[in-house]
C-alpha positions as YAML, in Angstrom:
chain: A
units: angstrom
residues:
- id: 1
  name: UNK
  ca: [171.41, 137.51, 74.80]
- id: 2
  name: UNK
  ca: [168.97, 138.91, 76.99]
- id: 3
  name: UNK
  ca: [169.24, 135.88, 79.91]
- id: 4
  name: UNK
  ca: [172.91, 137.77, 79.28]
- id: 5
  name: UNK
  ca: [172.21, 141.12, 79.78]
- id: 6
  name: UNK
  ca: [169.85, 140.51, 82.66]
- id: 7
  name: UNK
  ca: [172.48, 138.43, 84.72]
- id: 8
  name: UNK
  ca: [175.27, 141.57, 84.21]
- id: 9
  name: UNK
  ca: [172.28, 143.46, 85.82]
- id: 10
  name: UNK
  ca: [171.74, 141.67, 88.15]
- id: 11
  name: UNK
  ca: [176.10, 141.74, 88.87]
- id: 12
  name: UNK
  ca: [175.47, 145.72, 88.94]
- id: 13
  name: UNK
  ca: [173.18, 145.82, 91.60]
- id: 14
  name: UNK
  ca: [175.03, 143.39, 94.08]
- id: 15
  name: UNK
  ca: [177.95, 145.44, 93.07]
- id: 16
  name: UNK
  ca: [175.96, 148.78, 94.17]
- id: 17
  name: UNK
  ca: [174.96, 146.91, 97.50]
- id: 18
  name: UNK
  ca: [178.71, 146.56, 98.15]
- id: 19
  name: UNK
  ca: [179.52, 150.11, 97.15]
- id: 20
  name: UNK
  ca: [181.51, 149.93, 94.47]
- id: 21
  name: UNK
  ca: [181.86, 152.93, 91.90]
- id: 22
  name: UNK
  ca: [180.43, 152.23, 87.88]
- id: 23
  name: UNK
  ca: [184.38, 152.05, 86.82]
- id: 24
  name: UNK
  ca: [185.06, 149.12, 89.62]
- id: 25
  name: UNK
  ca: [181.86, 147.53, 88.19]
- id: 26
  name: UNK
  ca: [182.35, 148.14, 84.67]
- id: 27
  name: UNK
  ca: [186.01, 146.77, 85.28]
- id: 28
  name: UNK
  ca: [184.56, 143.86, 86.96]
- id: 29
  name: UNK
  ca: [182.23, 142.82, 84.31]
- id: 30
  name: UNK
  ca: [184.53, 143.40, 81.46]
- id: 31
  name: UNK
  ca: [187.01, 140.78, 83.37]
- id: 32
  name: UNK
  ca: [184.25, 138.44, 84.20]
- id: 33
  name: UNK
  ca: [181.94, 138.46, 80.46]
- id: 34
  name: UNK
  ca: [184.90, 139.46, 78.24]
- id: 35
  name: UNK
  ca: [183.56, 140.42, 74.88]
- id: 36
  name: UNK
  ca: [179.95, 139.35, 75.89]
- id: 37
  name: UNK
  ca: [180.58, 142.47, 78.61]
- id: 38
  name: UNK
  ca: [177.84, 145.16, 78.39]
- id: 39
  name: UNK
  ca: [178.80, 148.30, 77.16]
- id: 40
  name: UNK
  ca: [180.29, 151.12, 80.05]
- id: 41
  name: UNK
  ca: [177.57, 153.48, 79.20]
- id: 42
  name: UNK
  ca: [175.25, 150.85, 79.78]
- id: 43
  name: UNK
  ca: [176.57, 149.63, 82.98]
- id: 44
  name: UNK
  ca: [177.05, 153.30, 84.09]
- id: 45
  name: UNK
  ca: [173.86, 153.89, 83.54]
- id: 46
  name: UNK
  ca: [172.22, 150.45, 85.48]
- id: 47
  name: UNK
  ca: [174.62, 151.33, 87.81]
- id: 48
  name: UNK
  ca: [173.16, 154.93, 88.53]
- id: 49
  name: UNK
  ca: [169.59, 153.50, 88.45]
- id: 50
  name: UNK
  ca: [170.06, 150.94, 91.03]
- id: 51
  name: UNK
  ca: [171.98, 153.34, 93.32]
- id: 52
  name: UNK
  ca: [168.82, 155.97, 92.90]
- id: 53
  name: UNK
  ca: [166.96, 153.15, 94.40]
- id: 54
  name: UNK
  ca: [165.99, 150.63, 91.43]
- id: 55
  name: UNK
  ca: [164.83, 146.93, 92.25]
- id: 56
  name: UNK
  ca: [163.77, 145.69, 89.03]
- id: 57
  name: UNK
  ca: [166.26, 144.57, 86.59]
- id: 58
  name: UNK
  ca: [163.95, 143.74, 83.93]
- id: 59
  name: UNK
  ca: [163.66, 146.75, 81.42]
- id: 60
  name: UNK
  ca: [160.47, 148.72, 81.66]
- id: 61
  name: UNK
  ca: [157.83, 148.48, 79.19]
- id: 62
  name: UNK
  ca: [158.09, 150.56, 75.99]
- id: 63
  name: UNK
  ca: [155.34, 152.86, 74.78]
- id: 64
  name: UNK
  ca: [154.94, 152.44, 70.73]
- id: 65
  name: UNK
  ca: [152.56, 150.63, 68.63]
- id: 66
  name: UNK
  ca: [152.47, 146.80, 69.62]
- id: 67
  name: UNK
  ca: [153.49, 144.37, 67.05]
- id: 68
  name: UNK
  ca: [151.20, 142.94, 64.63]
- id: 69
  name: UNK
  ca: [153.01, 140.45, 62.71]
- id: 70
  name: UNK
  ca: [154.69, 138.44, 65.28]
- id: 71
  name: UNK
  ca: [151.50, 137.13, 65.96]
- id: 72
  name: UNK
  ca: [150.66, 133.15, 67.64]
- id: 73
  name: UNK
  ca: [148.56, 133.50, 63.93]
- id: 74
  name: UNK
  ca: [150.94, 134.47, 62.28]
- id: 75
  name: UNK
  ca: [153.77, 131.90, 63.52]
- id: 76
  name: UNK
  ca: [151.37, 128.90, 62.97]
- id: 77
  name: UNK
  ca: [150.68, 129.75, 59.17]
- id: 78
  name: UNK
  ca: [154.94, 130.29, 58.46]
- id: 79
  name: UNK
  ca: [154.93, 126.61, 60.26]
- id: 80
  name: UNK
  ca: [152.31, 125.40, 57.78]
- id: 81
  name: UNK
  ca: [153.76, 126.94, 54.89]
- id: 82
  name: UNK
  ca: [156.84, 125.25, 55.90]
- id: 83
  name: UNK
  ca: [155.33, 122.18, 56.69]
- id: 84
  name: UNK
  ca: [153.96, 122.20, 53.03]
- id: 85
  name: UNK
  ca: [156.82, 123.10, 51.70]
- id: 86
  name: UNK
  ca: [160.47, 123.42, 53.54]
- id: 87
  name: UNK
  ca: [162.14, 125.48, 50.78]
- id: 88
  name: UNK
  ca: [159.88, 128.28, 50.90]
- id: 89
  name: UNK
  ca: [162.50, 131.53, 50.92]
- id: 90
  name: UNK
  ca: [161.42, 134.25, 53.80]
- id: 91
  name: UNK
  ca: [160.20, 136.53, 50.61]
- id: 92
  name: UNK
  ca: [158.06, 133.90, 49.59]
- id: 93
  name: UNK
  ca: [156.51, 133.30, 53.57]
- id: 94
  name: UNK
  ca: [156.95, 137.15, 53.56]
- id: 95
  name: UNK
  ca: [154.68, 137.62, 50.68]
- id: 96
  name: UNK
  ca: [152.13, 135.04, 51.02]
- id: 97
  name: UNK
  ca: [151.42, 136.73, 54.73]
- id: 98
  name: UNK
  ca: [151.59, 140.27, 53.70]
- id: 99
  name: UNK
  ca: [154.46, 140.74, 56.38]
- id: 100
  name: UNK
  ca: [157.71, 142.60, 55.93]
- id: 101
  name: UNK
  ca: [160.52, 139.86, 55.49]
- id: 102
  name: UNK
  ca: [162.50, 140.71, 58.36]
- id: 103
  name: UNK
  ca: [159.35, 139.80, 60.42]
- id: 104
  name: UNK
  ca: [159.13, 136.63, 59.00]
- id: 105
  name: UNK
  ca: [162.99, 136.13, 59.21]
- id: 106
  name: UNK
  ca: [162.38, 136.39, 62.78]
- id: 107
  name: UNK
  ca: [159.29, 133.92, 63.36]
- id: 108
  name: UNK
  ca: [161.35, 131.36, 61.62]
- id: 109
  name: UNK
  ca: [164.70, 131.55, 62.93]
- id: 110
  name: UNK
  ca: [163.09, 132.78, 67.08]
- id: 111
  name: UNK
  ca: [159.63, 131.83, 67.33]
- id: 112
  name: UNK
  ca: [160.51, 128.13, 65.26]
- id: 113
  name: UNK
  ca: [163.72, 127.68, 65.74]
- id: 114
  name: UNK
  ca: [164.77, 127.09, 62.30]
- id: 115
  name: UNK
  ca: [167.20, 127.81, 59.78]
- id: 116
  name: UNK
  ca: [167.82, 127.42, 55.99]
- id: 117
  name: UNK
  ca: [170.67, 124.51, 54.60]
- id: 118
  name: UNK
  ca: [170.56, 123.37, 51.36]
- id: 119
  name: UNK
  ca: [168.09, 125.67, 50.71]
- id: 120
  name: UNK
  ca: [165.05, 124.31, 53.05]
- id: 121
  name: UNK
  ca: [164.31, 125.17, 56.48]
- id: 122
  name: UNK
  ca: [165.18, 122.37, 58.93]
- id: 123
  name: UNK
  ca: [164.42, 122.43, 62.86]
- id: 124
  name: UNK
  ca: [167.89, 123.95, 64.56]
- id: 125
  name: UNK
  ca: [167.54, 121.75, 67.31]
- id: 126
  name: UNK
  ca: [166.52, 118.16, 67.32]
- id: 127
  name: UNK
  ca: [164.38, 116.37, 69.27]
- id: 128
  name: UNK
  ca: [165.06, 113.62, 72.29]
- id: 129
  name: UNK
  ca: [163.80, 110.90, 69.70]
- id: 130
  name: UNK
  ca: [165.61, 112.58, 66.92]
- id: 131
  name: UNK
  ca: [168.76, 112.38, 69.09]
- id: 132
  name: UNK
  ca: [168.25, 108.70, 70.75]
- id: 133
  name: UNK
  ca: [167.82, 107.66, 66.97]
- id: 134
  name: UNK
  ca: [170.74, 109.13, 65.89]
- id: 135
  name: UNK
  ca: [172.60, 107.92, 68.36]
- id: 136
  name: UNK
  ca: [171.65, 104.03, 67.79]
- id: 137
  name: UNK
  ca: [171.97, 104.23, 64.33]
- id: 138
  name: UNK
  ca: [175.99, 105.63, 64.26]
- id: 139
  name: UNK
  ca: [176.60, 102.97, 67.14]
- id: 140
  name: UNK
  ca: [175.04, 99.99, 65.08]
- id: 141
  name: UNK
  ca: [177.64, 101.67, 61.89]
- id: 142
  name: UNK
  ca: [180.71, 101.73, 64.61]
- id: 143
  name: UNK
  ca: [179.68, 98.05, 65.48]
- id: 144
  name: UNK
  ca: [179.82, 96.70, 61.89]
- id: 145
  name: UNK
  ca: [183.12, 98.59, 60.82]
- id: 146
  name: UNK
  ca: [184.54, 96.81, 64.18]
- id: 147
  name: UNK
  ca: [183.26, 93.91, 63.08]
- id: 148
  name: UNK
  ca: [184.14, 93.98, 59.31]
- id: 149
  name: UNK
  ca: [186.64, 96.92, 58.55]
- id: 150
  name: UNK
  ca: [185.58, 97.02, 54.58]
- id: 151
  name: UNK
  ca: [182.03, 97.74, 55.71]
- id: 152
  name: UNK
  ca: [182.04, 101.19, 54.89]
- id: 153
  name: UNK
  ca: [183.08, 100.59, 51.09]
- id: 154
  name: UNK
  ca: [179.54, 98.70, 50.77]
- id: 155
  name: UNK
  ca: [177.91, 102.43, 52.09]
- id: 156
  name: UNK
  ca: [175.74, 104.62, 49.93]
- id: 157
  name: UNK
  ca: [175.00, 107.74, 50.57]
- id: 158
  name: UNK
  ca: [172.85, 111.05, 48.93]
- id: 159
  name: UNK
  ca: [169.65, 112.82, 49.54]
- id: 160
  name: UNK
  ca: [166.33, 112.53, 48.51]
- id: 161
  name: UNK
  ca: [167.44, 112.45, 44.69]
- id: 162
  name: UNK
  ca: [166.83, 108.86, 42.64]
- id: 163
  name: UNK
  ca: [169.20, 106.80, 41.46]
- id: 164
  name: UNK
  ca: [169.97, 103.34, 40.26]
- id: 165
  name: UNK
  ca: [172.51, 101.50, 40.75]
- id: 166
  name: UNK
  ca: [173.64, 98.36, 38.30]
- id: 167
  name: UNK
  ca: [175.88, 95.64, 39.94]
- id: 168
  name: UNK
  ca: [177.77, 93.35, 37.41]
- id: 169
  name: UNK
  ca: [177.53, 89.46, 38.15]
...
């Protein structure tokens, strides 16, 4: 979102250099971004900045109290605890750091780059290796179901749950 935001910046100043008003701009952008189009008050206002004289399109740095949760700490013990165990609920991570959940929402889903199916927290995006192995192992399925079309029907599939399975001779 904010790679976003900064290019749409970025399209009000050259806009500015060109001399066009905020409406042509806004107009512009809203054509360009659709519904991922910054606001008008917000391009009004970039626009008025960059005609007083602005460079930067980078906001500027906001006074308040620096976070303490979002810590490198902080995001290392959620990955532990989630290494330990990967169905661990944010009020649980929450709890066990003495951080407010939406805190450690947001080290999980930003800072990790996880989310929660089936009730554990798996890695959102996978890895070249994860990928490559992927990969091979649906080709080397595709090849035996072109080979032998009733391969499929010898397939089973589940989780981690046990289970036996009887065949009759």
């Amino acid at each position: 979102i904010m790679e976003r935001l900064l290019e749409q910046r970025y399209v009000i100043k050259f806009c500015v250099k060109l001399g066009k008003t905020g409406k042509e701009t806004h107009d512009m952008i809203k054509e360009a971004y659709g519904d991922a189009a910054m606001g008008r008050s917000g391009v009004f206002e970039w626009h008025k900045l960059f005609r007083e004289g602005r460079e930067r399109v980078e906001d500027d740095d906001h006074s308040g109290r620096p976070s303490t949760s979002k810590t490198n700490k902080n995001v290392l013990r959620v990955k532990n605890l989630l290494n330990r165990d990967h169905r661990m609920s944010i009020r649980m991570i929450a709890d066990d750091l003495s951080n407010p959940q939406t805190q450690s929402f947001d080290i999980v889903k930003e800072n990790l780059a996880m989310r929660k199916v089936c009730a554990k927290f798996v890695p959102r995006v996978l890895s070249e290796e994860q990928k490559a192995n992927r990969k091979a192992i649906c080709q080397d399925l595709l090849h035996h179901v072109n080979e032998e079309p009733k391969f499929l029907d010898n397939v089973v599939t589940g989780d981690k749950t046990e289970g036996c399975y009887f065949e009759k001779f």
